[in-house]
C-alpha positions as CSV (number, residue, x, y, z in Angstrom):
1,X,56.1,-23.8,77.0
2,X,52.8,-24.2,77.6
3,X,51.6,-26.5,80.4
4,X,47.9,-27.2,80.7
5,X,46.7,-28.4,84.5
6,X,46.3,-32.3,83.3
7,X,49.9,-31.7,81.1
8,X,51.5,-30.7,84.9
9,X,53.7,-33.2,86.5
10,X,52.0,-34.1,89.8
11,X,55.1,-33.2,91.2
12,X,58.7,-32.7,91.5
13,X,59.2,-36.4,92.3
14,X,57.4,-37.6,88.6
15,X,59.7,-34.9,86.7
16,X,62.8,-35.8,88.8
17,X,62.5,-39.3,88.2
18,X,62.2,-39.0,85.0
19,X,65.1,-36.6,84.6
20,X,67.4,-38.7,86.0
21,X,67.4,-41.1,82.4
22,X,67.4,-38.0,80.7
23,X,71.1,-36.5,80.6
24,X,71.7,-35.2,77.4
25,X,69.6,-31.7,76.4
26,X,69.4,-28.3,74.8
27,X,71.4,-25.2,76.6
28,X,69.5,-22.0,75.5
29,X,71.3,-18.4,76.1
30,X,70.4,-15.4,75.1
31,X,71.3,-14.1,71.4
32,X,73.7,-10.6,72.0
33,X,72.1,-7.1,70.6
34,X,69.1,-8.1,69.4
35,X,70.8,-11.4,67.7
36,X,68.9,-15.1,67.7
37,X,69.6,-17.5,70.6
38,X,72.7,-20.1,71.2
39,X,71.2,-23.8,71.6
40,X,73.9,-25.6,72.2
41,X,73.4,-29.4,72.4
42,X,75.1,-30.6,76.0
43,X,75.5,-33.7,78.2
44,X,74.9,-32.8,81.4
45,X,74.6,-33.6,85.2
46,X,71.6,-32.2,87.4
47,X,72.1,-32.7,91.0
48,X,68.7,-32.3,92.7
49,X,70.1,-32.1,95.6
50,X,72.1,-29.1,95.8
51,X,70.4,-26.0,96.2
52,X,66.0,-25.4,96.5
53,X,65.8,-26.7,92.8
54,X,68.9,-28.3,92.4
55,X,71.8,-27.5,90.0
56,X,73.5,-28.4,87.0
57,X,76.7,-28.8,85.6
58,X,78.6,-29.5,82.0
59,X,81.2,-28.1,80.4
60,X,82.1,-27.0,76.8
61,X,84.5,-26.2,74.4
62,X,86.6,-23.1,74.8
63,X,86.5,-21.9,71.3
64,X,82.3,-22.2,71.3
65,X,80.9,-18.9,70.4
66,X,78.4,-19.1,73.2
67,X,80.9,-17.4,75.7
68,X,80.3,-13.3,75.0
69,X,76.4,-14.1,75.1
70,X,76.3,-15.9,78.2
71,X,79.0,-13.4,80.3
72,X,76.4,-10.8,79.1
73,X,73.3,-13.0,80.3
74,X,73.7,-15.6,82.2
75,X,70.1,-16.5,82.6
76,X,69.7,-19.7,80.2
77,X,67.4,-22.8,80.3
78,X,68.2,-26.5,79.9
79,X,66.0,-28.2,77.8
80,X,64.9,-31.7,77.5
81,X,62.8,-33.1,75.8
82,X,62.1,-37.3,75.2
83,X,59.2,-40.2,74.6
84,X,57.6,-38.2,71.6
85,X,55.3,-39.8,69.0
86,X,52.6,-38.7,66.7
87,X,48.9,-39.5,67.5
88,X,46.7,-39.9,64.4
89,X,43.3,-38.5,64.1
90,X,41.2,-41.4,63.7
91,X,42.9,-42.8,67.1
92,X,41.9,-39.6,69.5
93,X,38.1,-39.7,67.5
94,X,35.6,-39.7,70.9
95,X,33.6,-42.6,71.3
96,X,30.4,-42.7,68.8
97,X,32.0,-39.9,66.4
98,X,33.5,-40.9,62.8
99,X,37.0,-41.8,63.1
100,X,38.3,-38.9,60.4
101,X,37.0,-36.3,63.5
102,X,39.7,-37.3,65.6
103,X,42.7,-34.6,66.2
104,X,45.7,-35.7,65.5
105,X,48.4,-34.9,68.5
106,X,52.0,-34.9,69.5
107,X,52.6,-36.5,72.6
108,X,55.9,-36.0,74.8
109,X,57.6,-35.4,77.6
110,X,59.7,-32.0,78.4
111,X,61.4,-30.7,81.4
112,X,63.1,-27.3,81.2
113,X,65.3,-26.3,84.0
114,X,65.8,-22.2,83.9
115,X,68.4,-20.6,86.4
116,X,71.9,-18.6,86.5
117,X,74.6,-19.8,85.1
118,X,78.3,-19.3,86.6
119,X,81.6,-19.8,84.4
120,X,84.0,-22.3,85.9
121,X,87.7,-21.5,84.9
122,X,89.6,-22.0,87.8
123,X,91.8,-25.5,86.9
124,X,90.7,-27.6,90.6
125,X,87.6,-26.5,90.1
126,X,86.9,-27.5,86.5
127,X,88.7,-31.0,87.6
128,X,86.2,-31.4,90.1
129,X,83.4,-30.8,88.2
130,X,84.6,-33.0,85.5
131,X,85.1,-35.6,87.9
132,X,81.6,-35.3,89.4
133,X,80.6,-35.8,85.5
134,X,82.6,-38.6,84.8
135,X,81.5,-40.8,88.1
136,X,77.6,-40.1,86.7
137,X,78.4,-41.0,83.3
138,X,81.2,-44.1,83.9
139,X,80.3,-45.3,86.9
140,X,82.5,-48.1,86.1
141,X,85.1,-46.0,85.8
142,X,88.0,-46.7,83.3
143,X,89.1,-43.1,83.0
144,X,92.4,-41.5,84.4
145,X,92.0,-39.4,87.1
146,X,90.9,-35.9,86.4
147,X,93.7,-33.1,87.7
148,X,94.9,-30.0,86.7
149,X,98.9,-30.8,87.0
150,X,99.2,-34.7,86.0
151,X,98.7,-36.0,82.8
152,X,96.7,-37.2,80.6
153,X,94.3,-34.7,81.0
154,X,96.2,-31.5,82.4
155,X,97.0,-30.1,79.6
156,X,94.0,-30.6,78.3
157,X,91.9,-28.0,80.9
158,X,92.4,-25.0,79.4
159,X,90.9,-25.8,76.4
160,X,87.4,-26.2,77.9
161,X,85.1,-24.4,80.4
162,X,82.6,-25.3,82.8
163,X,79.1,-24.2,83.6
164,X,77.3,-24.5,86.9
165,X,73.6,-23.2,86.4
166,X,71.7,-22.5,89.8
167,X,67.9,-24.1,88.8
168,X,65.5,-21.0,89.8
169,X,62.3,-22.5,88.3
170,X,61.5,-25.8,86.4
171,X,58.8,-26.0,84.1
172,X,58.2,-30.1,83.6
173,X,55.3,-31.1,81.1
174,X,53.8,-35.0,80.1
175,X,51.6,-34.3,77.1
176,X,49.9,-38.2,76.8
177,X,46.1,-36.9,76.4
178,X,45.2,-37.0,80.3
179,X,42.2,-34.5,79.1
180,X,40.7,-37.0,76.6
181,X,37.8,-39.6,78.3
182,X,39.2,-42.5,79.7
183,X,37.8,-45.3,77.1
184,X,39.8,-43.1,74.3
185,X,43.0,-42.6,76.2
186,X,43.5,-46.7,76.6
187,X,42.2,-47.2,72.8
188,X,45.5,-45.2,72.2
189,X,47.5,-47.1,74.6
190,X,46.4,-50.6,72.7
191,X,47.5,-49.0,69.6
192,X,50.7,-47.4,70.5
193,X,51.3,-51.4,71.3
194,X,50.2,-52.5,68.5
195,X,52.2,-49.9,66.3
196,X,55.8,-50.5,68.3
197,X,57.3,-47.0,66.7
198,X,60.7,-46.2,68.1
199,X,59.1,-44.0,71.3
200,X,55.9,-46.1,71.5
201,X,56.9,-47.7,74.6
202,X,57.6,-44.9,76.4
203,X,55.1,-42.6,75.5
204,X,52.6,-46.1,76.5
205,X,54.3,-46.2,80.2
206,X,53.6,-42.3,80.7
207,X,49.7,-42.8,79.6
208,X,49.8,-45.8,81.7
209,X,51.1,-43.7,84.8
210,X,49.0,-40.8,84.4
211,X,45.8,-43.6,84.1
212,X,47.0,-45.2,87.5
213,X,46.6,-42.2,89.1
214,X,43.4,-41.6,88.2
């Protein structure tokens, strides 16, 4: 992914705030002999906290062909990606210059968190990290108790395996046209207002950020 110096998060705070709404994303593993890549679509759970860059966990389905590739490579990225919209041309036009000269753009946000992944098999510790999943995602609760020799979900283990990925590097872009003069960037931001598309809002609050800061 590309990440140009005014794209960068300003720093692991902005990126880590923003993952923390963002739970649901793209697990990429290498393809075996020469073959294309596994994306499997995954909820998942990052814990900033454990480790230098933090870790995450999510499990999936036994019978998911991803298995062989990732014993033979666990290197993988998580990807995530969120608050997208188009840009037309005539909006990013620069001051004084015909409206049809303006670029047209994608703007978005995008974290990718690359590391090692580890298989976890072993029935107490796939409860526990279903558990540590559960309390993230149903805070509220209203789930049976998670353990590998009471029902209702005992049985039920061995059908799925976990995944703890040790985060090595994070790559974290916000693409909202921080490189465009500042009387262009808020004509955009009064028109994603105006427009109110689906991820207007969003992608408004992350131009609005990056103007705060200057």
């Amino acid at each position: 992914m590309l990440i140009h110096p005014w794209d960068a998060a300003a720093d692991d705070e902005e990126w880590q705030e923003w993952l923390s709404g963002h739970d649901f994303g793209q697990l990429a593993v290498n393809g075996l002999a020469g073959g294309p890549p596994f994306v499997q679509p995954a909820h998942f759970l990052y814990d900033a906290a454990a480790g230098p860059r933090g870790q995450v966990l999510l499990h999936l389905a036994r019978p998911n062909p991803v298995w062989p590739a990732l014993e033979a490579c666990p290197q993988v990225a998580l990807s995530v990606v969120d608050d997208y919209t188009y840009v037309p041309g005539p909006w990013h036009a620069p001051d004084g210059e015909p409206p049809e000269h303006g670029t047209p753009t994608s703007f978005y946000a995008a974290v990718q968190l690359l590391g090692t992944a580890h298989l976890v098999d072993d029935p107490q510790a796939k409860s526990a990290l279903l558990e540590r999943q559960l309390a993230h995602f149903q805070p509220g609760g209203g789930t049976a108790p998670v353990t590998p020799d009471a029902p209702p979900f005992a049985r039920m283990l061995a059908g799925i395996r976990g995944v703890r990925i040790d985060v090595t590097e994070v790559r974290a872009k916000f693409k909202y046209g921080a490189n465009k003069a500042e009387p262009v960037r808020r004509r955009v931001t009064a028109l994603l207002t105006e427009r109110g598309g689906p991820h207007d809002a969003a992608a408004r609050a992350h131009q609005l950020r990056q103007l705060a800061r200057g």
